[in-house]
C-alpha positions as CSV (number, residue, x, y, z in Angstrom):
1,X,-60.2,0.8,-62.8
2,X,-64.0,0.2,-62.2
3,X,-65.5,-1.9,-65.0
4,X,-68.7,-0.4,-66.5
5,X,-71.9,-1.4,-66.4
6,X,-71.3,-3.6,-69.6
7,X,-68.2,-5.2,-68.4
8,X,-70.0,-6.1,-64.9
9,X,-73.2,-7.8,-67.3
10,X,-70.1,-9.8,-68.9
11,X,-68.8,-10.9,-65.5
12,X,-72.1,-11.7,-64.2
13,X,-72.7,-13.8,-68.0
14,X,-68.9,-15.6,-67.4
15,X,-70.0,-16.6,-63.7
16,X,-73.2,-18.1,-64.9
17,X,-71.9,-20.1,-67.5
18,X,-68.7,-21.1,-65.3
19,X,-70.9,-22.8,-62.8
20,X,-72.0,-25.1,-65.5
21,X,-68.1,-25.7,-66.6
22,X,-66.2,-25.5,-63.8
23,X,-66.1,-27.5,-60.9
24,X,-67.1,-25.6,-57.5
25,X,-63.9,-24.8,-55.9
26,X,-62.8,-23.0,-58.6
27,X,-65.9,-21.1,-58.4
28,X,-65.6,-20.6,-55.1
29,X,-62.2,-18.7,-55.7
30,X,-63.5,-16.6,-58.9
31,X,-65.9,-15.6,-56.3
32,X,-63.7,-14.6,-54.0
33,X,-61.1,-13.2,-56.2
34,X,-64.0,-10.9,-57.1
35,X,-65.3,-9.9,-54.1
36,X,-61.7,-9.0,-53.1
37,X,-61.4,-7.0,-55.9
38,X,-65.1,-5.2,-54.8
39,X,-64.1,-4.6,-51.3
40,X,-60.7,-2.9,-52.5
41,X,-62.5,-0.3,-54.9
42,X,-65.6,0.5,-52.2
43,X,-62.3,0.7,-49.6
44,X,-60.9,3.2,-51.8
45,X,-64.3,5.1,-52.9
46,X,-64.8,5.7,-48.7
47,X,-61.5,6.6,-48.0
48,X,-61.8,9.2,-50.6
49,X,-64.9,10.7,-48.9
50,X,-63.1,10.7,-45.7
51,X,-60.5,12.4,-46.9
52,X,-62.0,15.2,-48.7
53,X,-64.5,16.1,-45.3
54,X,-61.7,15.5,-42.9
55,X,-58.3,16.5,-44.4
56,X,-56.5,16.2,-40.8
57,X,-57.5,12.2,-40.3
58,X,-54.3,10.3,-41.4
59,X,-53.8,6.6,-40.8
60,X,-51.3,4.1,-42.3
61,X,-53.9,1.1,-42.4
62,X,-57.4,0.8,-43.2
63,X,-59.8,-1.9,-44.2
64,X,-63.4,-2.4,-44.9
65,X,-66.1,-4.1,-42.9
66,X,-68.9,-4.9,-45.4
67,X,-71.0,-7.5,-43.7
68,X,-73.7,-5.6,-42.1
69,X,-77.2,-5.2,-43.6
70,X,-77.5,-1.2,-43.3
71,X,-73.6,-0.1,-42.5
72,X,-70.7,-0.1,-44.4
73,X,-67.7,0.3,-42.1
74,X,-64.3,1.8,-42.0
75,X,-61.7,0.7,-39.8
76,X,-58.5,3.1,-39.6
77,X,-55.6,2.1,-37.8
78,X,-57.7,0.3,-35.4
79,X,-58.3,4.1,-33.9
80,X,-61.0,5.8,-36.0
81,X,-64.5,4.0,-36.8
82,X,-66.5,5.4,-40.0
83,X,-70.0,4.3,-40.7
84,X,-71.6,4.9,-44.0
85,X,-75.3,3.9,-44.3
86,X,-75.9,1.5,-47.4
87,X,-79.0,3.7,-48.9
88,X,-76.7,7.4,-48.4
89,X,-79.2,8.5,-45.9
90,X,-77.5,10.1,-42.6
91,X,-81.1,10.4,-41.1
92,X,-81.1,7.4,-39.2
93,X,-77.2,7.8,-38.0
94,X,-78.4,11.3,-37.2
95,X,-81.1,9.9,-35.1
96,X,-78.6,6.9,-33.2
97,X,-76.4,10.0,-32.5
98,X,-78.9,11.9,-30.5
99,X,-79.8,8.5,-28.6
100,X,-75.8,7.9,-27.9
101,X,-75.1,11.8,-26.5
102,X,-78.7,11.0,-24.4
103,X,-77.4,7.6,-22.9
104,X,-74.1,8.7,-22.1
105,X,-75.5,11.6,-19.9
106,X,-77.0,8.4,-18.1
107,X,-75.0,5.1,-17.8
108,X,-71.3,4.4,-16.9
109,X,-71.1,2.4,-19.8
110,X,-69.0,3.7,-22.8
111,X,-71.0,3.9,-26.3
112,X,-69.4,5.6,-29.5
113,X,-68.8,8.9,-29.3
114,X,-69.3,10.8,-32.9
115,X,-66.3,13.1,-33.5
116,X,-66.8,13.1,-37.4
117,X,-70.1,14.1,-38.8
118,X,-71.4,14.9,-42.1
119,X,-74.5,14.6,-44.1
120,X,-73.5,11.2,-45.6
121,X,-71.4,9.5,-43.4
122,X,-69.8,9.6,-39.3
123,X,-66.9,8.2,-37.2
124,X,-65.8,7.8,-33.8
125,X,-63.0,6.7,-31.6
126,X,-62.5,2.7,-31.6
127,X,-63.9,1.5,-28.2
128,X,-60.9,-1.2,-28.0
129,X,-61.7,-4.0,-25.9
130,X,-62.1,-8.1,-26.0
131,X,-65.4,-8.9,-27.2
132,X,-68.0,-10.3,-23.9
133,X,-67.9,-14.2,-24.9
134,X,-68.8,-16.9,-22.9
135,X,-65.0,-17.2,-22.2
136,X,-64.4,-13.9,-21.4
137,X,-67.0,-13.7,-18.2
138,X,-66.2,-16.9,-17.1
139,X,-62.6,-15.7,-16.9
140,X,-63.3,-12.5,-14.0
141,X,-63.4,-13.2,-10.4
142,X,-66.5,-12.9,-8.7
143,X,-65.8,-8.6,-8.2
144,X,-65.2,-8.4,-11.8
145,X,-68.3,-10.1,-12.7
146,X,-70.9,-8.4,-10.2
147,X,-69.1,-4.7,-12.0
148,X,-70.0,-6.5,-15.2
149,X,-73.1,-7.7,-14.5
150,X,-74.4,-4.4,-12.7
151,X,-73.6,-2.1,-15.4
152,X,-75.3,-4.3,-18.1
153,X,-78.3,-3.5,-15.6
154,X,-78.0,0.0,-15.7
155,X,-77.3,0.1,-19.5
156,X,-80.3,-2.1,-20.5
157,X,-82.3,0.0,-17.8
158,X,-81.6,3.2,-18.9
159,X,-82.1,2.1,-22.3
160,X,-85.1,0.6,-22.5
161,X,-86.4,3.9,-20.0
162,X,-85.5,6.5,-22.9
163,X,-88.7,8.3,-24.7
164,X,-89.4,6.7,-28.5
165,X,-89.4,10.2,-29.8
166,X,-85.8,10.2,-29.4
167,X,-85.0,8.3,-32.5
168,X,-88.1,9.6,-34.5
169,X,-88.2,10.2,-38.2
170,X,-88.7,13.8,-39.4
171,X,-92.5,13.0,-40.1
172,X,-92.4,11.7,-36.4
173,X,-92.8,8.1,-36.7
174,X,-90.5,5.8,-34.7
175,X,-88.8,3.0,-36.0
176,X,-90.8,-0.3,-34.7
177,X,-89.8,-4.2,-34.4
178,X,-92.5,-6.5,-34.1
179,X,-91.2,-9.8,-33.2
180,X,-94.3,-11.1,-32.2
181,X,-96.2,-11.0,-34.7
182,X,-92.9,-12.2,-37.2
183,X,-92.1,-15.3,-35.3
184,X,-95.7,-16.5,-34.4
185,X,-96.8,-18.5,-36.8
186,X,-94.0,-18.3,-39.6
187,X,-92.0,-21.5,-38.7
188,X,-95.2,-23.9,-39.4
189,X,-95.4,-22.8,-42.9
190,X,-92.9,-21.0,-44.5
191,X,-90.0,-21.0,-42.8
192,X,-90.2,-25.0,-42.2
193,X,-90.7,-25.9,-45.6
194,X,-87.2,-23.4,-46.3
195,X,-85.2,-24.8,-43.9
196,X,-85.7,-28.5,-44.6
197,X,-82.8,-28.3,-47.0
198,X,-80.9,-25.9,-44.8
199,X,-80.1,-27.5,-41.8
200,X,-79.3,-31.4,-40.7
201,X,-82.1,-34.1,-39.0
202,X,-81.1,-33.1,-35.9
203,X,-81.7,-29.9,-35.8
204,X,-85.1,-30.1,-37.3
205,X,-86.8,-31.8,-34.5
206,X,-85.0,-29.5,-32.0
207,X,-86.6,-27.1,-33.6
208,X,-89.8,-29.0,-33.7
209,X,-89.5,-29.5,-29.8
210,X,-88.8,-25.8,-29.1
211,X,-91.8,-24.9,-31.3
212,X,-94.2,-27.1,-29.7
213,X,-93.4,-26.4,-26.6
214,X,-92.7,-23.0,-26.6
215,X,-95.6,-20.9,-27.6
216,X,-95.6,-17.8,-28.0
217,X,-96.1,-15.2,-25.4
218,X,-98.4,-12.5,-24.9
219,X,-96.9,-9.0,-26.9
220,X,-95.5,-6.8,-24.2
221,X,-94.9,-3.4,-23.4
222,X,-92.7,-1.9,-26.9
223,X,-89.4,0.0,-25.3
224,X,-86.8,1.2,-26.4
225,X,-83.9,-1.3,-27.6
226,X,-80.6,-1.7,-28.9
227,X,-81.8,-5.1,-31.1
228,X,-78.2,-6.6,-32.4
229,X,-76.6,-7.3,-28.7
230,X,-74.0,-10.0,-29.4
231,X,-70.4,-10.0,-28.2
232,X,-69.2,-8.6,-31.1
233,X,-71.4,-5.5,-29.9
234,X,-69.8,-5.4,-26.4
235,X,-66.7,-5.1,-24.8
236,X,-64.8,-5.2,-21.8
237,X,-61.9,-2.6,-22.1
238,X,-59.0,-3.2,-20.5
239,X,-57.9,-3.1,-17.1
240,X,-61.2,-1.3,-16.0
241,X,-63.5,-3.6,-16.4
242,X,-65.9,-1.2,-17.7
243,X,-68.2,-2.1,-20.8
244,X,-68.3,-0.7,-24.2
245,X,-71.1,-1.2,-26.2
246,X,-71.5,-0.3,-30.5
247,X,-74.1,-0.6,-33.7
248,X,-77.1,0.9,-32.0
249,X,-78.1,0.8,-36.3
250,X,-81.3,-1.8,-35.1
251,X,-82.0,0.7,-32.5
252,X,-86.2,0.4,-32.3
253,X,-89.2,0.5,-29.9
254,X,-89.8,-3.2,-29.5
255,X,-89.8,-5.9,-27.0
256,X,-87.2,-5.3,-24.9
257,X,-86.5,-8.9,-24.3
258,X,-84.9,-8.7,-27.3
259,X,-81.9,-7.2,-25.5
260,X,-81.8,-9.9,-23.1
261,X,-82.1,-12.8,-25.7
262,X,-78.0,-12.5,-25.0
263,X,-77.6,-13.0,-21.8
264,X,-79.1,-16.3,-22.5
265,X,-75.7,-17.2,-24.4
266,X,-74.3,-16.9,-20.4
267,X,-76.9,-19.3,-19.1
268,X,-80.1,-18.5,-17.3
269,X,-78.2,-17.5,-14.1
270,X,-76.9,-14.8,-15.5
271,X,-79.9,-14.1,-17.4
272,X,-81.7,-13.4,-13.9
273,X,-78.9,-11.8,-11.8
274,X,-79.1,-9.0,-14.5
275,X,-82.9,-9.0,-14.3
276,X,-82.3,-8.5,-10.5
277,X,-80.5,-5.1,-10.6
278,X,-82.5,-4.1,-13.9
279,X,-84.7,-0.8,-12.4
280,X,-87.6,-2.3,-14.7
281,X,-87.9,-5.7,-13.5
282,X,-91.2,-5.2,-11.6
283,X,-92.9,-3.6,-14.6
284,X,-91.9,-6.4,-16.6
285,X,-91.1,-9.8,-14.6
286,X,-91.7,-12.2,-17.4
287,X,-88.5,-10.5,-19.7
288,X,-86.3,-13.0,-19.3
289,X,-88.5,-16.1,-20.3
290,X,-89.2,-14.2,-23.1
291,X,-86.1,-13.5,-24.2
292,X,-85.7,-17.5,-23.9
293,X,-88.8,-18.1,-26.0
294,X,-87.1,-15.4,-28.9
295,X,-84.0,-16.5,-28.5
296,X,-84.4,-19.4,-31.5
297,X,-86.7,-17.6,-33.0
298,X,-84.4,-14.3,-33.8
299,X,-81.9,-17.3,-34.9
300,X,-84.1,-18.7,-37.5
301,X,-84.6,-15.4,-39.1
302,X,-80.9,-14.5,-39.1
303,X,-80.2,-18.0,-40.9
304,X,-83.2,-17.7,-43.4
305,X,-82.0,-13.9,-44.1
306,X,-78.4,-15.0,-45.0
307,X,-79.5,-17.8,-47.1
308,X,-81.7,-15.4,-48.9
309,X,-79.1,-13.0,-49.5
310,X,-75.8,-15.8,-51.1
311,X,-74.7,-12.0,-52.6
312,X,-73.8,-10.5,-49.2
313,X,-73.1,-13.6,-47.1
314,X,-70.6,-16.2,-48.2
315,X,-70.8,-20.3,-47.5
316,X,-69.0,-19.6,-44.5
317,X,-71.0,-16.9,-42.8
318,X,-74.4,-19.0,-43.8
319,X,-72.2,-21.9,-41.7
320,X,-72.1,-19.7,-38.8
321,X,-75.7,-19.2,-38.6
322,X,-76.4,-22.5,-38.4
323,X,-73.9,-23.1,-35.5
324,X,-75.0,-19.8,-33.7
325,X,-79.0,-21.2,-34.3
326,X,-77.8,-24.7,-32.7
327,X,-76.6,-23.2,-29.8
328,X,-79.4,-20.6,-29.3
329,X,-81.6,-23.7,-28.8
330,X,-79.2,-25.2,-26.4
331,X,-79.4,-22.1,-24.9
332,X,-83.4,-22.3,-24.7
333,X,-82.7,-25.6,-23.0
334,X,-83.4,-27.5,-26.6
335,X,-80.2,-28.9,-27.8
336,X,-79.7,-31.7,-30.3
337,X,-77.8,-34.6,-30.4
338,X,-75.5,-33.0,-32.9
Protein backbone atom coordinates (compact mmCIF):
# COMPACT_ATOMS: atom_id res chain seq x y z
CA UNK A 1 0.00 0.00 0.00
CA UNK A 2 1.54 3.51 -0.72
CA UNK A 3 2.03 5.52 2.49
CA UNK A 4 0.61 9.11 2.28
CA UNK A 5 2.14 12.08 2.33
CA UNK A 6 2.08 12.16 6.23
CA UNK A 7 3.35 8.68 6.66
CA UNK A 8 6.44 9.59 4.13
CA UNK A 9 7.11 13.05 6.47
CA UNK A 10 7.21 10.39 9.43
CA UNK A 11 9.69 8.25 7.58
CA UNK A 12 11.74 11.01 6.51
CA UNK A 13 11.52 12.41 10.61
CA UNK A 14 12.53 8.45 11.79
CA UNK A 15 15.62 8.52 9.20
CA UNK A 16 16.79 11.81 10.54
CA UNK A 17 16.72 11.04 14.04
CA UNK A 18 18.08 7.36 13.34
CA UNK A 19 21.30 8.76 11.94
CA UNK A 20 21.92 10.28 15.26
CA UNK A 21 21.04 6.72 17.15
CA UNK A 22 22.04 4.26 15.05
CA UNK A 23 25.16 3.29 13.91
CA UNK A 24 25.72 3.52 9.95
CA UNK A 25 25.36 0.14 8.73
CA UNK A 26 22.11 -0.15 10.02
CA UNK A 27 21.38 2.93 8.25
CA UNK A 28 22.63 1.86 5.42
CA UNK A 29 20.15 -1.09 5.38
CA UNK A 30 16.97 1.08 6.48
CA UNK A 31 17.98 2.78 3.38
CA UNK A 32 18.06 0.19 1.36
CA UNK A 33 15.13 -1.72 2.73
CA UNK A 34 13.38 1.50 1.66
CA UNK A 35 14.44 2.04 -1.51
CA UNK A 36 13.54 -1.57 -2.27
CA UNK A 37 10.35 -1.02 -1.14
CA UNK A 38 10.24 2.39 -3.65
CA UNK A 39 11.53 0.60 -6.68
CA UNK A 40 8.69 -2.26 -6.13
CA UNK A 41 5.71 0.17 -6.03
CA UNK A 42 7.17 2.62 -9.15
CA UNK A 43 7.71 -1.25 -10.80
CA UNK A 44 4.25 -1.81 -10.31
CA UNK A 45 2.73 1.87 -11.03
CA UNK A 46 4.65 1.31 -14.86
CA UNK A 47 3.62 -1.98 -15.37
CA UNK A 48 0.19 -0.88 -14.82
CA UNK A 49 0.51 1.79 -17.54
CA UNK A 50 1.95 -0.69 -19.84
CA UNK A 51 -0.66 -2.78 -19.47
CA UNK A 52 -3.59 -0.68 -19.85
CA UNK A 53 -1.97 0.95 -23.54
CA UNK A 54 -0.76 -2.42 -24.65
CA UNK A 55 -3.05 -5.28 -23.41
CA UNK A 56 -1.18 -7.96 -25.87
CA UNK A 57 2.50 -7.37 -24.14
CA UNK A 58 2.81 -10.31 -21.57
CA UNK A 59 6.06 -11.19 -19.84
CA UNK A 60 6.80 -13.40 -16.84
CA UNK A 61 9.66 -11.12 -15.40
CA UNK A 62 10.19 -7.55 -15.22
CA UNK A 63 12.35 -5.13 -13.20
CA UNK A 64 13.02 -1.50 -12.91
CA UNK A 65 16.05 0.48 -13.99
CA UNK A 66 15.89 3.70 -12.00
CA UNK A 67 19.33 5.23 -12.18
CA UNK A 68 19.20 7.58 -15.01
CA UNK A 69 18.78 11.34 -14.63
CA UNK A 70 15.73 11.80 -17.24
CA UNK A 71 14.50 7.89 -17.81
CA UNK A 72 12.90 5.53 -15.84
CA UNK A 73 13.23 2.10 -17.42
CA UNK A 74 11.37 -1.09 -17.80
CA UNK A 75 13.00 -4.15 -18.48
CA UNK A 76 10.52 -7.14 -19.62
CA UNK A 77 11.72 -10.46 -19.98
CA UNK A 78 14.91 -9.19 -21.18
CA UNK A 79 12.79 -8.69 -24.71
CA UNK A 80 10.81 -5.48 -24.36
CA UNK A 81 12.48 -1.98 -23.34
CA UNK A 82 9.98 0.78 -21.83
CA UNK A 83 11.22 4.28 -21.21
CA UNK A 84 9.27 6.73 -19.22
CA UNK A 85 10.60 10.26 -18.99
CA UNK A 86 11.01 11.43 -15.26
CA UNK A 87 8.96 15.00 -15.83
CA UNK A 88 5.77 12.94 -17.95
CA UNK A 89 6.81 14.73 -20.99
CA UNK A 90 6.94 12.42 -24.35
CA UNK A 91 8.19 15.54 -26.25
CA UNK A 92 11.74 14.87 -25.98
CA UNK A 93 11.26 10.89 -26.58
CA UNK A 94 9.08 11.99 -29.51
CA UNK A 95 11.90 14.05 -30.76
CA UNK A 96 14.91 10.94 -30.19
CA UNK A 97 12.30 8.83 -32.10
CA UNK A 98 12.44 10.94 -35.22
CA UNK A 99 16.37 11.03 -34.93
CA UNK A 100 16.46 6.99 -34.46
CA UNK A 101 13.95 6.26 -37.80
CA UNK A 102 16.39 9.12 -39.53
CA UNK A 103 19.76 7.34 -38.54
CA UNK A 104 18.64 4.01 -39.38
CA UNK A 105 17.75 5.04 -42.97
CA UNK A 106 21.62 5.75 -42.83
CA UNK A 107 24.11 3.50 -40.80
CA UNK A 108 24.46 -0.31 -40.48
CA UNK A 109 24.45 0.05 -36.97
CA UNK A 110 21.29 -1.17 -35.06
CA UNK A 111 19.65 1.69 -32.65
CA UNK A 112 16.19 1.03 -30.82
CA UNK A 113 13.49 0.65 -32.80
CA UNK A 114 10.07 2.16 -31.12
CA UNK A 115 7.25 -0.44 -31.46
CA UNK A 116 5.24 0.97 -28.42
CA UNK A 117 4.31 4.59 -28.45
CA UNK A 118 2.14 6.70 -26.49
CA UNK A 119 1.90 10.22 -25.20
CA UNK A 120 3.62 9.35 -21.84
CA UNK A 121 5.75 6.62 -22.35
CA UNK A 122 7.68 4.09 -25.39
CA UNK A 123 9.36 0.75 -25.74
CA UNK A 124 11.29 -1.25 -28.09
CA UNK A 125 12.88 -4.56 -28.72
CA UNK A 126 15.98 -5.34 -26.38
CA UNK A 127 19.16 -4.91 -28.61
CA UNK A 128 20.87 -8.04 -26.69
CA UNK A 129 24.42 -7.92 -26.94
CA UNK A 130 27.77 -7.86 -24.49
CA UNK A 131 28.47 -4.37 -23.67
CA UNK A 132 31.86 -2.83 -25.84
CA UNK A 133 34.50 -2.87 -22.81
CA UNK A 134 37.96 -2.69 -22.96
CA UNK A 135 37.83 -6.57 -22.79
CA UNK A 136 35.52 -7.13 -25.24
CA UNK A 137 37.59 -5.45 -28.32
CA UNK A 138 40.64 -6.69 -27.19
CA UNK A 139 38.99 -10.14 -27.46
CA UNK A 140 38.20 -9.92 -31.78
CA UNK A 141 40.76 -10.80 -34.23
CA UNK A 142 42.04 -8.13 -36.28
CA UNK A 143 38.71 -8.71 -39.06
CA UNK A 144 36.37 -8.30 -36.19
CA UNK A 145 37.95 -5.27 -34.94
CA UNK A 146 38.42 -3.27 -38.42
CA UNK A 147 34.14 -4.34 -38.82
CA UNK A 148 33.99 -2.76 -35.39
CA UNK A 149 35.96 -0.04 -35.74
CA UNK A 150 34.50 1.06 -39.34
CA UNK A 151 30.98 1.09 -38.34
CA UNK A 152 31.62 3.29 -35.16
CA UNK A 153 32.93 5.64 -38.12
CA UNK A 154 29.95 5.56 -40.00
CA UNK A 155 27.64 5.87 -36.93
CA UNK A 156 29.58 8.83 -35.33
CA UNK A 157 29.68 10.28 -39.02
CA UNK A 158 26.35 10.05 -39.86
CA UNK A 159 25.50 11.34 -36.63
CA UNK A 160 27.18 14.19 -36.09
CA UNK A 161 26.10 14.97 -40.23
CA UNK A 162 22.30 14.98 -39.23
CA UNK A 163 20.49 18.73 -39.39
CA UNK A 164 19.76 20.19 -35.52
CA UNK A 165 16.20 20.73 -36.51
CA UNK A 166 15.77 17.14 -36.28
CA UNK A 167 15.45 17.09 -32.56
CA UNK A 168 13.91 20.63 -32.25
CA UNK A 169 11.35 21.67 -29.60
CA UNK A 170 7.95 22.66 -30.83
CA UNK A 171 8.93 26.50 -30.38
CA UNK A 172 12.01 25.43 -32.59
CA UNK A 173 14.79 25.60 -30.33
CA UNK A 174 17.39 22.75 -30.21
CA UNK A 175 18.59 21.24 -27.25
CA UNK A 176 22.37 22.58 -26.74
CA UNK A 177 25.54 21.33 -24.57
CA UNK A 178 28.03 23.68 -23.92
CA UNK A 179 30.99 21.98 -22.48
CA UNK A 180 33.21 24.67 -23.02
CA UNK A 181 32.17 27.06 -21.46
CA UNK A 182 31.08 24.38 -18.23
CA UNK A 183 34.42 23.01 -17.80
CA UNK A 184 36.70 26.11 -18.42
CA UNK A 185 37.19 27.68 -15.46
CA UNK A 186 34.98 25.68 -12.94
CA UNK A 187 37.63 23.27 -11.46
CA UNK A 188 39.83 26.34 -10.09
CA UNK A 189 37.03 27.49 -7.89
CA UNK A 190 34.23 25.64 -7.22
CA UNK A 191 34.62 22.39 -8.17
CA UNK A 192 38.17 22.16 -6.34
CA UNK A 193 37.17 23.40 -3.23
CA UNK A 194 34.07 20.37 -3.51
CA UNK A 195 36.16 17.73 -4.32
CA UNK A 196 38.78 18.19 -1.69
CA UNK A 197 36.78 15.98 0.60
CA UNK A 198 35.70 13.78 -2.25
CA UNK A 199 38.43 12.16 -3.57
CA UNK A 200 42.05 10.85 -2.05
CA UNK A 201 45.73 12.92 -2.36
CA UNK A 202 46.39 11.21 -5.23
CA UNK A 203 43.98 11.97 -7.30
CA UNK A 204 43.98 15.65 -6.49
CA UNK A 205 47.24 16.48 -7.98
CA UNK A 206 46.41 14.29 -11.07
CA UNK A 207 43.91 16.42 -11.39
CA UNK A 208 45.99 19.41 -10.79
CA UNK A 209 48.48 18.09 -13.57
CA UNK A 210 45.73 17.47 -16.19
CA UNK A 211 44.41 21.08 -15.36
CA UNK A 212 47.54 22.75 -15.83
CA UNK A 213 48.53 21.32 -18.57
CA UNK A 214 45.63 20.88 -20.43
CA UNK A 215 43.92 24.11 -21.25
CA UNK A 216 41.15 24.38 -22.75
CA UNK A 217 40.62 24.37 -26.43
CA UNK A 218 39.16 26.67 -28.69
CA UNK A 219 34.91 25.96 -29.00
CA UNK A 220 34.30 24.05 -32.17
CA UNK A 221 31.87 23.57 -34.66
CA UNK A 222 28.35 22.37 -32.39
CA UNK A 223 26.96 18.92 -34.23
CA UNK A 224 24.86 16.76 -33.56
CA UNK A 225 25.72 14.15 -30.69
CA UNK A 226 24.64 11.21 -28.87
CA UNK A 227 26.45 12.69 -25.44
CA UNK A 228 26.21 9.40 -22.87
CA UNK A 229 28.52 6.88 -25.24
CA UNK A 230 29.85 4.33 -22.65
CA UNK A 231 29.81 0.63 -23.04
CA UNK A 232 26.75 0.29 -21.32
CA UNK A 233 25.40 2.31 -24.41
CA UNK A 234 26.92 -0.06 -26.98
CA UNK A 235 26.91 -3.52 -27.96
CA UNK A 236 28.32 -6.06 -30.00
CA UNK A 237 25.44 -8.63 -30.75
CA UNK A 238 26.21 -11.87 -31.20
CA UNK A 239 27.75 -13.78 -33.87
CA UNK A 240 27.60 -10.68 -36.32
CA UNK A 241 29.70 -8.56 -35.03
CA UNK A 242 27.45 -5.68 -35.77
CA UNK A 243 26.99 -2.79 -33.14
CA UNK A 244 23.99 -1.76 -31.30
CA UNK A 245 23.90 1.41 -29.85
CA UNK A 246 20.82 2.88 -26.99
CA UNK A 247 19.80 6.21 -24.65
CA UNK A 248 20.16 8.73 -27.38
CA UNK A 249 18.06 10.83 -24.03
CA UNK A 250 21.43 13.39 -23.99
CA UNK A 251 20.99 13.64 -27.67
CA UNK A 252 22.23 17.59 -28.36
CA UNK A 253 24.01 19.97 -30.82
CA UNK A 254 27.41 20.16 -29.06
CA UNK A 255 30.94 19.39 -29.54
CA UNK A 256 31.12 16.30 -31.11
CA UNK A 257 34.18 15.26 -29.44
CA UNK A 258 32.09 14.50 -26.80
CA UNK A 259 31.28 11.23 -28.69
CA UNK A 260 34.76 10.40 -29.01
CA UNK A 261 35.76 11.06 -25.28
CA UNK A 262 35.06 7.01 -25.35
CA UNK A 263 37.19 5.78 -27.57
CA UNK A 264 39.76 7.17 -25.29
CA UNK A 265 38.78 4.32 -22.72
CA UNK A 266 40.43 1.98 -25.82
CA UNK A 267 43.58 3.99 -25.95
CA UNK A 268 44.53 6.67 -28.37
CA UNK A 269 45.12 4.14 -31.17
CA UNK A 270 41.90 3.41 -31.48
CA UNK A 271 40.84 6.81 -30.82
CA UNK A 272 42.61 7.72 -34.33
CA UNK A 273 41.87 4.64 -36.49
CA UNK A 274 38.24 5.66 -35.95
CA UNK A 275 39.02 9.32 -36.71
CA UNK A 276 40.57 7.84 -39.93
CA UNK A 277 37.46 6.36 -41.52
CA UNK A 278 35.24 9.16 -39.83
CA UNK A 279 33.80 11.12 -43.27
CA UNK A 280 34.30 14.43 -41.02
CA UNK A 281 37.85 14.20 -40.12
CA UNK A 282 39.07 16.92 -42.40
CA UNK A 283 36.44 19.41 -41.27
CA UNK A 284 37.46 18.77 -37.87
CA UNK A 285 41.18 17.29 -37.36
CA UNK A 286 41.70 18.35 -33.82
CA UNK A 287 38.43 16.01 -32.52
CA UNK A 288 40.26 13.60 -31.01
CA UNK A 289 42.65 15.71 -28.74
CA UNK A 290 39.75 17.25 -27.71
CA UNK A 291 37.94 14.53 -26.73
CA UNK A 292 41.22 13.82 -24.58
CA UNK A 293 41.16 17.28 -23.09
CA UNK A 294 37.09 16.52 -22.04
CA UNK A 295 37.60 13.41 -21.21
CA UNK A 296 38.36 14.24 -17.25
CA UNK A 297 36.54 16.99 -17.37
CA UNK A 298 32.95 15.23 -18.38
CA UNK A 299 34.27 12.83 -15.29
CA UNK A 300 34.46 15.51 -12.75
CA UNK A 301 30.97 16.69 -13.54
CA UNK A 302 29.53 13.18 -13.39
CA UNK A 303 31.27 12.63 -9.82
CA UNK A 304 30.24 16.21 -8.48
CA UNK A 305 26.49 15.46 -9.97
CA UNK A 306 26.15 12.11 -8.01
CA UNK A 307 27.49 13.49 -4.85
CA UNK A 308 25.07 16.24 -5.16
CA UNK A 309 22.23 14.05 -5.63
CA UNK A 310 22.99 11.06 -2.21
CA UNK A 311 18.82 10.68 -3.06
CA UNK A 312 19.34 9.06 -6.53
CA UNK A 313 22.86 7.58 -6.31
CA UNK A 314 23.90 5.29 -3.46
CA UNK A 315 27.68 5.08 -1.70
CA UNK A 316 28.33 2.59 -4.27
CA UNK A 317 27.49 4.35 -7.44
CA UNK A 318 29.32 7.68 -5.98
CA UNK A 319 32.40 4.85 -5.65
CA UNK A 320 32.21 4.17 -9.20
CA UNK A 321 32.55 7.66 -10.27
CA UNK A 322 35.52 8.05 -8.58
CA UNK A 323 37.12 4.91 -10.22
CA UNK A 324 35.60 5.77 -13.72
CA UNK A 325 37.28 9.64 -13.07
CA UNK A 326 40.69 7.89 -12.09
CA UNK A 327 40.85 6.05 -15.13
CA UNK A 328 39.60 8.89 -17.44
CA UNK A 329 42.75 10.63 -16.43
CA UNK A 330 44.84 7.59 -17.09
CA UNK A 331 43.18 7.68 -20.15
CA UNK A 332 44.24 11.43 -20.75
CA UNK A 333 47.72 10.11 -20.15
CA UNK A 334 47.45 11.53 -16.26
CA UNK A 335 47.32 8.69 -13.95
CA UNK A 336 48.06 8.64 -10.31
CA UNK A 337 50.01 6.58 -8.26
CA UNK A 338 46.87 5.08 -6.75
Amino acid sequence: MLRTSRAMDAWDIFSGTAKALLPEPAIDLARKVRDRRRARLALADYLARIGAAFPDVSYRSAWLIDEGNDYAIVNLDNSLVFRFPRNGDSADLQREVRLLENLRARTSINVPHYLYMTDAFGGYPMLNGRPLSVEVLRNLNESETETVLTQLAGFLSALHSTEHDIIARADGSVPHTAPHQLFADGYHGEQRDRLESLVDTDLRRSLERFYAESPQPDAPRLRLVHGDLKPSHVFLLPESHQLGVIDFGDVSAADPAIDFTFLWFFGEDCARSVFERYSLASEDPEIVERARQLLPRLGVKRLLWRFANPQRYSPDQQAKAITLLRQELAAAGFADEH
